[in-house]
N, C-alpha and C positions, 0 to 999 in steps of 0.2 A: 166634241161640241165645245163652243168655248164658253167661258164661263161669263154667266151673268152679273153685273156687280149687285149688291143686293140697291133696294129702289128709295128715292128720296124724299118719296112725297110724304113721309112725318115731317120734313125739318119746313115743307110750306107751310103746315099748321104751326106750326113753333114759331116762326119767322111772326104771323099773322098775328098770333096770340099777342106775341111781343108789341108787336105794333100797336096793338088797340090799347093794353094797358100803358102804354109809357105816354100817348096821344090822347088818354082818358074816355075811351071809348066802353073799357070794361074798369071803372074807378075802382078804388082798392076797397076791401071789403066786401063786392057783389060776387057773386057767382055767374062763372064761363057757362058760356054753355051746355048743353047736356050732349054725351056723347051721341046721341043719336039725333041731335041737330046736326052736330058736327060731321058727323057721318054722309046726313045728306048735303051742307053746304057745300064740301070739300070733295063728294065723289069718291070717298075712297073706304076701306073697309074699319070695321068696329075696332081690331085689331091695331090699325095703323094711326087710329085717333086715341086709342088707350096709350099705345107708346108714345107717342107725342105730348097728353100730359102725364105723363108719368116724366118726362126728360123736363120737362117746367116745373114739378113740384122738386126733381134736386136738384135743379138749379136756383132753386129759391122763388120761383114768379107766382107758384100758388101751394094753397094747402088744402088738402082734402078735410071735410067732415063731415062724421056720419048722419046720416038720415038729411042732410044741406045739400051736400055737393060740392065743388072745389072752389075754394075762395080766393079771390087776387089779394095779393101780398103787397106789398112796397118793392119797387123796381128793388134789386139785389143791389147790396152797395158792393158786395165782394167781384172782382172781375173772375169769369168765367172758365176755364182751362184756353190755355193756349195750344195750337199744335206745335208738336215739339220743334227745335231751331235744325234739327237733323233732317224732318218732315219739309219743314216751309222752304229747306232750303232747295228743294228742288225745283220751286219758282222764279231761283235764284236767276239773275244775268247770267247771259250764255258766253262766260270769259274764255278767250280763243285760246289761254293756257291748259283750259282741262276739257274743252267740249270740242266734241267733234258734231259736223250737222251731216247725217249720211242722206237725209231728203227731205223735200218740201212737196206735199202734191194735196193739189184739190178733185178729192174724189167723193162719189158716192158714198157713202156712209156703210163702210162693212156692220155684221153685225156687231162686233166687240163696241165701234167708235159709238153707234147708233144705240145700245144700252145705257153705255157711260153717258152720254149726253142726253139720253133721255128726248130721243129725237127718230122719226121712224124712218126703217132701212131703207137706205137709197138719198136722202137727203143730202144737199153737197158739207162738206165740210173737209178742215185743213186739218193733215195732219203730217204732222211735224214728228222725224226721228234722230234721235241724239244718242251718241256716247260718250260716257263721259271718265274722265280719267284722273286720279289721284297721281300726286307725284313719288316717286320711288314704290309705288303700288299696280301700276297700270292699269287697267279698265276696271271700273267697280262700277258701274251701271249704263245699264242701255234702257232708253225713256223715249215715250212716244208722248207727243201732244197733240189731243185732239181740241180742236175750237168748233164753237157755232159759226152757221152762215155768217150772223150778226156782225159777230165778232172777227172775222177770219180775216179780213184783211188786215190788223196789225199785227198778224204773224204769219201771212202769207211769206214772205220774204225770203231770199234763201239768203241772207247774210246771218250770222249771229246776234241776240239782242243782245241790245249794250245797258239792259234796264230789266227789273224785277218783273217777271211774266205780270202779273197782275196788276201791277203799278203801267206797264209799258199797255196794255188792253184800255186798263180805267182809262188813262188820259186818253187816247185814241179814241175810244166808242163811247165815252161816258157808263159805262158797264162797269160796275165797280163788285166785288166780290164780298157778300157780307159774310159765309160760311166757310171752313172747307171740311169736307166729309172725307175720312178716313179708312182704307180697306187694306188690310193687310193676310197675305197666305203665304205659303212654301211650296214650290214642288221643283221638278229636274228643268234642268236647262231642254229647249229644243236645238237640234244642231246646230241654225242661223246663231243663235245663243252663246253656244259654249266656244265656237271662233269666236264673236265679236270678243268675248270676255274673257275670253283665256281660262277657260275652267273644263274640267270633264262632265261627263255626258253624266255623273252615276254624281256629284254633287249639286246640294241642295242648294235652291237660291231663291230670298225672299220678294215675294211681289206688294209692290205696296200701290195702291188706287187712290189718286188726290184729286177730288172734286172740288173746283173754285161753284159755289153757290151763290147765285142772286136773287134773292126774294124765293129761296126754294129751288129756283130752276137753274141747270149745272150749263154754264157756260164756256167752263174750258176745264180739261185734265188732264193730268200727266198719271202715264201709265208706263210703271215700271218696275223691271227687274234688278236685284241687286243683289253681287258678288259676296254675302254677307260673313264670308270668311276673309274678307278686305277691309270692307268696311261696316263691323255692326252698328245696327241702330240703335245706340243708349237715348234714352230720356229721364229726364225726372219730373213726376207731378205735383202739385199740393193734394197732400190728403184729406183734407176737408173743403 
């Protein structure tokens, strides 16, 4: 069975939250609402509106107190974590020195596309599959891209883009990506796998899940595998 990416709908509450404080809807010093308003505005479970502010109070947007409730703070003057330049760069333009395009098809929405997009099975949508290749390294990742109906026409294409996936979407659809959610695991290559990438059946390769988010809702991702004895994925974060 394939695996489900875990689900995004905390980051629509986050998204929302943000929005009403910085547009003075919840002014600073009042208290958000209560999880069990939130609960019923939003549709979704107690669980999924606790971690949602729980992810706003360390980001700095509120603070909890006891017997009050969670208070709005002053927008964060500190910028936020970025995802790392190893991660984003897989949005990268599709330069015909390292990328291979193996297909373009618009199809019904398998399960896998239909989870990440948050879209139910059978719905059309493009997806797009790449290899890509380091120089004196040879293939260190094979990447699928899945887009919305919406969106799917400025990566229908089967040429390579000559632009930043996200950048070459926005201008095209006015869909501009405010998030990207991050999923990372390991397991064995499948045999289509370990051809395209030149590695054995019995080595480990890292999968990493990039959901471009707008307003909450995942509009495009790239979904992939990587040769991580080629190419590992270092980053560095701020610790505070």
């Amino acid at each position: 069975m394939p695996i489900k990416p875990p689900p995004v709908k905390y980051l629509r509450i986050v998204n929302a939250i943000q929005s009403r404080i910085e547009d003075g809807t919840y002014p600073v010093g009042t208290k958000v609402p209560s999880e069990a308003d939130l609960v019923r505005e939003f549709g979704v479970s107690r669980a999924t509106v606790v971690r949602s502010l729980e992810l706003l109070r360390q980001q700095g947007w509120l603070e909890g107190q006891q017997g009050v409730g969670r208070i709005v703070l002053d927008r964060p003057s500190t910028p936020g974590r970025r995802v790392p330049k190893a991660l984003r760069a897989m949005f990268a333009a599709e330069d015909p020195a390292t990328v291979t395009l193996l297909s373009v098809v618009t199809v019904p929405a398998p399960i896998r596309a239909a989870a990440t997009l948050d879209v139910p099975t059978g719905t059309p949508v493009v997806i797009r599959r790449r290899l890509v290749a380091a120089a004196q390294l040879g293939p260190v990742e094979l990447s699928t891209v899945y887009t919305r109906a919406e969106v799917a026409g400025a990566l229908a294409g089967r040429r390579l883009v000559a632009d930043d996936l996200l950048h070459h979407v926005a201008q095209r659809t006015a869909t501009a990506a405010d998030h990207i959610a991050v999923h990372i695991t390991a397991r064995r290559p499948h045999p289509a796998e370990a051809t395209l990438l030149k590695v054995d059946r019995r080595d480990c390769l890292t999968t990493v899940l990039l959901r471009a988010l707008s307003r909450g809702r995942p509009v495009l991702a790239v979904d992939a595998v990587i040769a991580t004895n080629r190419r590992p994925l270092d980053a560095v974060f701020p610790a505070m």
